[in-house]
C-alpha positions as MATLAB code, in Angstrom:
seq = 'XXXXXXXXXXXXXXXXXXXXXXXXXXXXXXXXXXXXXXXXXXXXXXXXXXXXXXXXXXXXXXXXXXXXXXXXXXXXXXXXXXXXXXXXXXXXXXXXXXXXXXXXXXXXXXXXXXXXXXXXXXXXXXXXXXXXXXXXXXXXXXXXXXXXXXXXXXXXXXXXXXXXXXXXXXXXXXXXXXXXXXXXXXXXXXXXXXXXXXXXXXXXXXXXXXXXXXXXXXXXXXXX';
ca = [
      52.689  116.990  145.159;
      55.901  117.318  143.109;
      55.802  113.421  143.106;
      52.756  113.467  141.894;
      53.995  115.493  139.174;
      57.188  113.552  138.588;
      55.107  110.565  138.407;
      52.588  112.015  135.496;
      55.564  113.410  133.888;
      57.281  110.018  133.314;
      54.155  108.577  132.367;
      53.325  110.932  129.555;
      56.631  110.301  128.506;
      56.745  106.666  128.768;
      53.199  106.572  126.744;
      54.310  106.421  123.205;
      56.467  103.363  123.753;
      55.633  100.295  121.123;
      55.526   97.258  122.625;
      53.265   97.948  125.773;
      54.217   94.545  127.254;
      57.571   93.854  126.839;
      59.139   94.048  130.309;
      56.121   92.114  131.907;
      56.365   89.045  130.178;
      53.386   86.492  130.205;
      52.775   85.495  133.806;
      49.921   87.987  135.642;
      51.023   86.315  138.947;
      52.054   89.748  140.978;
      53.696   88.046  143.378;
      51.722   90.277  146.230;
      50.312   88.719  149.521;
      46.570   88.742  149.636;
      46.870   91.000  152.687;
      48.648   93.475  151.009;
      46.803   93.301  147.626;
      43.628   94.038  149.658;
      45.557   97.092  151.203;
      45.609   98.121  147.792;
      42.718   97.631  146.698;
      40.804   99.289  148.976;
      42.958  102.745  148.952;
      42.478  102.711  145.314;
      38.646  101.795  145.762;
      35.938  104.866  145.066;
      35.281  108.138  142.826;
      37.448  110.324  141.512;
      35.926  113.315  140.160;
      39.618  115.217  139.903;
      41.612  116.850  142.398;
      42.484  120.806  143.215;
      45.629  120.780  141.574;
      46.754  120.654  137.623;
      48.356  117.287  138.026;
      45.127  116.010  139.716;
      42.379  117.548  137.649;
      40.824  114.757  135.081;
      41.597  114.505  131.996;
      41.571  112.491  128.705;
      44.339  112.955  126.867;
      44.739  112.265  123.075;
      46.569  112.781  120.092;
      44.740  115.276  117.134;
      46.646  115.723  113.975;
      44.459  118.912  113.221;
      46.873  121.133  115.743;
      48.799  123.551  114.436;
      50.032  125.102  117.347;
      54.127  124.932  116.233;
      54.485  124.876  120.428;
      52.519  121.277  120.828;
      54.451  119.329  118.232;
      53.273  116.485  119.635;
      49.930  117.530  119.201;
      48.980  116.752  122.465;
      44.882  117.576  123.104;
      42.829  116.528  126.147;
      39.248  117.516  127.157;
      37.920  117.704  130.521;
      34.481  116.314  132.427;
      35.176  113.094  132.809;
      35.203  111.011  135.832;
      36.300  107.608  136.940;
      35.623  105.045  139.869;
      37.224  101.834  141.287;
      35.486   99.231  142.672;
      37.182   96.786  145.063;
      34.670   93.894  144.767;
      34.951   93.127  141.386;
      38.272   94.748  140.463;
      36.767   96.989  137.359;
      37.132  100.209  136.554;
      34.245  102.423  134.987;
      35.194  105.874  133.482;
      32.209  108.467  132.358;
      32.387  111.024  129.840;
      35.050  110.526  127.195;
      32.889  111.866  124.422;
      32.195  110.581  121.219;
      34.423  113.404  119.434;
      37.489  112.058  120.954;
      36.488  108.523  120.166;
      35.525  109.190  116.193;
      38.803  111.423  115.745;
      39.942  108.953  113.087;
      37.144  107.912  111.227;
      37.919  110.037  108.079;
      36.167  108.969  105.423;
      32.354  108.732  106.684;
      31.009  112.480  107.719;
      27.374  110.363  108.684;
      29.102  108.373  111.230;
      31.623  110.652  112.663;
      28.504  113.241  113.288;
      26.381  110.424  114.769;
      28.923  109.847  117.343;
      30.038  113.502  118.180;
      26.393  114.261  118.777;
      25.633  110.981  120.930;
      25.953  110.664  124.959;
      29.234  110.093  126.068;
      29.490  105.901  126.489;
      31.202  104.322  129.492;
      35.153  102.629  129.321;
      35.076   99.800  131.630;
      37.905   97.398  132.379;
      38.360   94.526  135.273;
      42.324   95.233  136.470;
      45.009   93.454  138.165;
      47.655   94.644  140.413;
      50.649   93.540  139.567;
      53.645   95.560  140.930;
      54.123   98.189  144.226;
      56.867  100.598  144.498;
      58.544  102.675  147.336;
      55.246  102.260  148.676;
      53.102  104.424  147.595;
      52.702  103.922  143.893;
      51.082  100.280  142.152;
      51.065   99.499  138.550;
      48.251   97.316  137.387;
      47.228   95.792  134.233;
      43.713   96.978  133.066;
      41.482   94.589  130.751;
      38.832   96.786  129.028;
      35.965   96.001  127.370;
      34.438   97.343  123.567;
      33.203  100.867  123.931;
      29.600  100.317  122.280;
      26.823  102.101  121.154;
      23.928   99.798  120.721;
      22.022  101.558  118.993;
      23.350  104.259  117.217;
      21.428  106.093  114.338;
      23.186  107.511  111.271;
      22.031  107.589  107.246;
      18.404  106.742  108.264;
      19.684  103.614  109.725;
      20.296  102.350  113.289;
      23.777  100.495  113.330;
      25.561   98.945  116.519;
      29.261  101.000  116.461;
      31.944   99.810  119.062;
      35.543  100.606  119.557;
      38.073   97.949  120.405;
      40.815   98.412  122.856;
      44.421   97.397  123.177;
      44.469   94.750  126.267;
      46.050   94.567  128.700;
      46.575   98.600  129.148;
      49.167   99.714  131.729;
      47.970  102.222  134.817;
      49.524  103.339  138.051;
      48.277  104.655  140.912;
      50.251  107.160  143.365;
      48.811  108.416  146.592;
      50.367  111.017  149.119;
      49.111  113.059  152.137;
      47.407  115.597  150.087;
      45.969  113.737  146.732;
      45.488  110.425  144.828;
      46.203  110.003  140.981;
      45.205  107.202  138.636;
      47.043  107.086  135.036;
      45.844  104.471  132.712;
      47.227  104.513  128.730;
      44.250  102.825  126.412;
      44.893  102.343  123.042;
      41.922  102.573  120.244;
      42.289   99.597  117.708;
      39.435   99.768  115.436;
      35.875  100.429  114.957;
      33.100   98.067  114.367;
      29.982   98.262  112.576;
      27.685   95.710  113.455;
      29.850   93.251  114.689;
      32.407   93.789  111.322;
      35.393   95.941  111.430;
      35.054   98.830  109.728;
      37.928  101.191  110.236;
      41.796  100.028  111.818;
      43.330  102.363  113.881;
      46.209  100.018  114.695;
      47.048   96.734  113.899;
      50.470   96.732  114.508;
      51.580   97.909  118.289;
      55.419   98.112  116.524;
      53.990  101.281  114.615;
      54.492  104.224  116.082;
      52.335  106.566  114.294;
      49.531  103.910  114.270;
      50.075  103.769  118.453;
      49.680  107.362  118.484;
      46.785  107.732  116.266;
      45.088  104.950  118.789;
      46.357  106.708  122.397;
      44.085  107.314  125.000;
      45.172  107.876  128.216;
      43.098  108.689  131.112;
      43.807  111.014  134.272;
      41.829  111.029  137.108;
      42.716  112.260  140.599;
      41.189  113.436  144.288;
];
Protein backbone atom coordinates (compact mmCIF):
# COMPACT_ATOMS: atom_id res chain seq x y z
CA UNK A 1 0.00 0.00 0.00
CA UNK A 2 2.57 2.73 0.78
CA UNK A 3 3.60 2.24 -2.95
CA UNK A 4 0.51 2.75 -3.91
CA UNK A 5 0.61 5.90 -2.14
CA UNK A 6 4.07 6.93 -3.26
CA UNK A 7 2.94 6.29 -6.67
CA UNK A 8 -0.36 8.73 -6.46
CA UNK A 9 1.75 11.11 -4.65
CA UNK A 10 4.25 11.63 -7.53
CA UNK A 11 1.55 11.69 -9.87
CA UNK A 12 -0.40 14.52 -8.35
CA UNK A 13 2.71 16.18 -8.28
CA UNK A 14 3.91 15.51 -11.65
CA UNK A 15 0.24 16.69 -13.02
CA UNK A 16 0.71 20.34 -13.50
CA UNK A 17 3.72 19.91 -15.75
CA UNK A 18 3.35 21.90 -19.34
CA UNK A 19 4.40 20.06 -21.99
CA UNK A 20 2.62 16.60 -21.36
CA UNK A 21 4.76 14.96 -24.09
CA UNK A 22 8.05 16.01 -23.95
CA UNK A 23 10.08 13.02 -22.75
CA UNK A 24 8.08 10.58 -25.08
CA UNK A 25 8.89 11.94 -28.24
CA UNK A 26 6.83 10.95 -31.43
CA UNK A 27 7.18 7.21 -31.90
CA UNK A 28 4.09 5.11 -29.94
CA UNK A 29 6.20 1.95 -30.66
CA UNK A 30 6.53 0.62 -26.78
CA UNK A 31 8.99 -1.55 -27.54
CA UNK A 32 6.99 -4.47 -25.43
CA UNK A 33 6.70 -8.16 -26.69
CA UNK A 34 3.19 -9.08 -27.62
CA UNK A 35 3.36 -11.70 -24.86
CA UNK A 36 4.02 -9.39 -22.34
CA UNK A 37 1.74 -6.53 -23.58
CA UNK A 38 -1.10 -9.11 -23.35
CA UNK A 39 0.10 -9.81 -19.67
CA UNK A 40 -0.75 -6.37 -19.29
CA UNK A 41 -3.52 -6.01 -20.69
CA UNK A 42 -5.40 -8.43 -19.21
CA UNK A 43 -4.37 -7.52 -15.37
CA UNK A 44 -5.46 -4.10 -16.17
CA UNK A 45 -8.72 -5.49 -17.95
CA UNK A 46 -12.28 -5.03 -15.86
CA UNK A 47 -14.24 -2.61 -13.32
CA UNK A 48 -13.06 -0.60 -10.91
CA UNK A 49 -15.59 0.73 -8.71
CA UNK A 50 -12.71 2.02 -5.99
CA UNK A 51 -10.87 0.24 -3.48
CA UNK A 52 -11.05 0.11 0.64
CA UNK A 53 -8.37 2.39 1.14
CA UNK A 54 -7.97 6.44 0.61
CA UNK A 55 -5.42 6.00 -2.10
CA UNK A 56 -7.79 3.50 -3.85
CA UNK A 57 -11.19 5.09 -3.46
CA UNK A 58 -12.30 6.90 -6.97
CA UNK A 59 -12.04 10.02 -7.55
CA UNK A 60 -12.06 12.96 -10.05
CA UNK A 61 -9.92 15.40 -9.22
CA UNK A 62 -10.01 19.08 -10.44
CA UNK A 63 -8.96 22.43 -10.01
CA UNK A 64 -11.93 25.19 -8.63
CA UNK A 65 -10.82 28.72 -8.27
CA UNK A 66 -13.93 29.36 -5.94
CA UNK A 67 -11.86 27.71 -2.77
CA UNK A 68 -10.97 29.69 -0.20
CA UNK A 69 -9.75 27.33 2.10
CA UNK A 70 -6.04 29.28 2.80
CA UNK A 71 -4.95 25.29 3.58
CA UNK A 72 -5.69 24.04 -0.27
CA UNK A 73 -3.76 26.74 -2.08
CA UNK A 74 -3.80 24.78 -4.84
CA UNK A 75 -7.33 24.60 -4.79
CA UNK A 76 -7.42 21.14 -5.19
CA UNK A 77 -11.40 19.72 -5.36
CA UNK A 78 -12.50 16.20 -6.35
CA UNK A 79 -15.97 14.56 -6.15
CA UNK A 80 -16.68 11.03 -5.72
CA UNK A 81 -19.18 8.27 -7.60
CA UNK A 82 -17.53 7.66 -10.41
CA UNK A 83 -16.37 4.49 -11.84
CA UNK A 84 -14.16 3.25 -14.60
CA UNK A 85 -13.54 -0.05 -16.69
CA UNK A 86 -10.86 -1.46 -19.07
CA UNK A 87 -11.50 -3.49 -21.75
CA UNK A 88 -8.77 -5.73 -23.21
CA UNK A 89 -10.36 -6.34 -26.66
CA UNK A 90 -10.46 -3.10 -27.91
CA UNK A 91 -7.97 -1.29 -25.68
CA UNK A 92 -10.58 1.66 -24.49
CA UNK A 93 -11.31 2.91 -21.48
CA UNK A 94 -14.94 4.06 -20.40
CA UNK A 95 -15.31 6.14 -17.14
CA UNK A 96 -19.07 6.89 -15.65
CA UNK A 97 -20.08 9.68 -13.62
CA UNK A 98 -17.90 12.76 -13.87
CA UNK A 99 -20.81 15.14 -13.65
CA UNK A 100 -21.65 17.93 -15.61
CA UNK A 101 -20.69 20.49 -12.67
CA UNK A 102 -17.15 19.52 -12.89
CA UNK A 103 -17.21 19.64 -16.64
CA UNK A 104 -19.01 23.36 -16.96
CA UNK A 105 -16.65 24.78 -14.07
CA UNK A 106 -15.33 27.30 -16.59
CA UNK A 107 -17.99 28.37 -18.63
CA UNK A 108 -18.43 31.84 -16.97
CA UNK A 109 -20.24 33.90 -18.91
CA UNK A 110 -23.53 31.82 -19.89
CA UNK A 111 -25.70 30.97 -16.50
CA UNK A 112 -28.34 28.99 -19.28
CA UNK A 113 -25.69 26.66 -20.27
CA UNK A 114 -23.72 26.10 -17.20
CA UNK A 115 -27.29 25.13 -15.44
CA UNK A 116 -28.22 22.89 -18.40
CA UNK A 117 -25.21 20.88 -17.84
CA UNK A 118 -25.06 20.76 -13.93
CA UNK A 119 -28.61 19.47 -14.05
CA UNK A 120 -28.00 16.83 -16.98
CA UNK A 121 -26.89 12.96 -16.49
CA UNK A 122 -23.44 12.53 -15.98
CA UNK A 123 -21.92 11.67 -19.82
CA UNK A 124 -19.32 8.95 -20.35
CA UNK A 125 -15.15 9.77 -20.97
CA UNK A 126 -13.99 7.18 -23.27
CA UNK A 127 -10.51 6.78 -24.69
CA UNK A 128 -8.74 3.73 -26.78
CA UNK A 129 -5.00 3.52 -24.88
CA UNK A 130 -1.66 2.25 -25.57
CA UNK A 131 0.88 0.80 -23.36
CA UNK A 132 3.87 2.14 -23.79
CA UNK A 133 6.34 1.72 -20.85
CA UNK A 134 6.62 -1.05 -17.65
CA UNK A 135 8.55 -0.43 -14.61
CA UNK A 136 10.03 -2.56 -11.70
CA UNK A 137 7.28 -4.62 -12.71
CA UNK A 138 4.45 -3.79 -11.40
CA UNK A 139 3.56 -0.35 -12.63
CA UNK A 140 2.78 0.54 -16.82
CA UNK A 141 2.36 3.93 -18.20
CA UNK A 142 0.14 4.18 -21.21
CA UNK A 143 -0.94 6.83 -23.47
CA UNK A 144 -4.80 7.33 -23.46
CA UNK A 145 -6.62 8.80 -26.72
CA UNK A 146 -10.05 10.16 -25.62
CA UNK A 147 -12.81 11.04 -27.40
CA UNK A 148 -15.31 14.55 -27.19
CA UNK A 149 -17.42 14.35 -24.10
CA UNK A 150 -20.95 15.10 -25.84
CA UNK A 151 -24.27 15.80 -25.07
CA UNK A 152 -26.41 15.31 -28.08
CA UNK A 153 -29.01 16.78 -27.20
CA UNK A 154 -28.86 19.11 -24.61
CA UNK A 155 -31.70 21.70 -23.87
CA UNK A 156 -31.00 25.23 -22.61
CA UNK A 157 -32.82 28.88 -23.55
CA UNK A 158 -35.81 27.00 -25.11
CA UNK A 159 -33.44 25.49 -27.49
CA UNK A 160 -31.87 22.02 -27.90
CA UNK A 161 -28.05 22.51 -28.76
CA UNK A 162 -25.37 19.63 -29.21
CA UNK A 163 -22.49 20.74 -26.31
CA UNK A 164 -19.16 18.67 -26.29
CA UNK A 165 -15.92 19.07 -24.51
CA UNK A 166 -12.62 18.48 -26.23
CA UNK A 167 -9.74 16.76 -24.65
CA UNK A 168 -6.00 17.11 -24.63
CA UNK A 169 -4.64 13.81 -26.58
CA UNK A 170 -2.67 11.78 -25.92
CA UNK A 171 -3.26 11.95 -21.87
CA UNK A 172 -0.69 10.15 -19.69
CA UNK A 173 -2.00 7.20 -17.07
CA UNK A 174 -0.29 4.54 -15.04
CA UNK A 175 -1.34 1.66 -13.61
CA UNK A 176 0.23 0.02 -10.28
CA UNK A 177 -0.92 -3.27 -8.89
CA UNK A 178 0.24 -5.06 -5.57
CA UNK A 179 -1.00 -8.01 -3.43
CA UNK A 180 -3.70 -6.09 -1.82
CA UNK A 181 -5.11 -3.38 -4.55
CA UNK A 182 -4.94 -2.05 -8.15
CA UNK A 183 -4.82 1.79 -9.05
CA UNK A 184 -5.37 3.50 -12.38
CA UNK A 185 -4.24 7.37 -12.65
CA UNK A 186 -5.02 9.05 -15.86
CA UNK A 187 -4.43 13.21 -16.16
CA UNK A 188 -7.16 14.60 -18.95
CA UNK A 189 -7.00 17.95 -19.83
CA UNK A 190 -10.36 20.03 -20.88
CA UNK A 191 -9.60 22.21 -24.06
CA UNK A 192 -12.74 23.81 -25.03
CA UNK A 193 -16.36 23.57 -25.41
CA UNK A 194 -18.40 23.25 -28.47
CA UNK A 195 -21.70 24.33 -29.41
CA UNK A 196 -22.97 22.67 -32.27
CA UNK A 197 -20.01 21.65 -33.83
CA UNK A 198 -18.35 25.54 -33.25
CA UNK A 199 -16.14 26.34 -30.42
CA UNK A 200 -17.60 28.27 -28.06
CA UNK A 201 -15.48 28.69 -24.99
CA UNK A 202 -11.23 27.86 -24.82
CA UNK A 203 -10.10 26.48 -21.84
CA UNK A 204 -6.57 26.04 -23.18
CA UNK A 205 -4.97 26.59 -26.22
CA UNK A 206 -1.64 26.75 -25.23
CA UNK A 207 -0.27 23.47 -23.16
CA UNK A 208 2.97 26.05 -22.28
CA UNK A 209 0.38 27.97 -19.98
CA UNK A 210 0.26 27.01 -16.80
CA UNK A 211 -2.76 28.55 -15.45
CA UNK A 212 -4.64 27.64 -18.70
CA UNK A 213 -3.35 23.69 -17.95
CA UNK A 214 -4.75 24.01 -14.63
CA UNK A 215 -7.98 25.57 -15.42
CA UNK A 216 -8.32 22.42 -18.06
CA UNK A 217 -7.00 19.42 -15.42
CA UNK A 218 -8.86 16.47 -14.97
CA UNK A 219 -7.43 13.66 -13.59
CA UNK A 220 -9.10 10.51 -12.84
CA UNK A 221 -8.55 7.88 -9.89
CA UNK A 222 -9.92 4.70 -9.89
CA UNK A 223 -8.82 1.67 -7.88
CA UNK A 224 -9.95 -2.10 -6.50
Amino acid sequence: MKNLSRLFAILICCTMAVSLTSCLGTDDDSGIDAETYQKWLSQMSGTYYGGTSYQTKNRVYFINDTITDKNNKNKLDSITGITASYYKGDSTIVVNGISGRVLAKEIKDNDALKKALEEAYSPTLKAKFVIYNILNSNIAYYLAYPYDITYPELKYNGETHKVSFKLYSPAIGAYQYTANAELNVIDFYVLGVYVDDKLAYTICDNTNNEDQMKKAFLEVVVGR
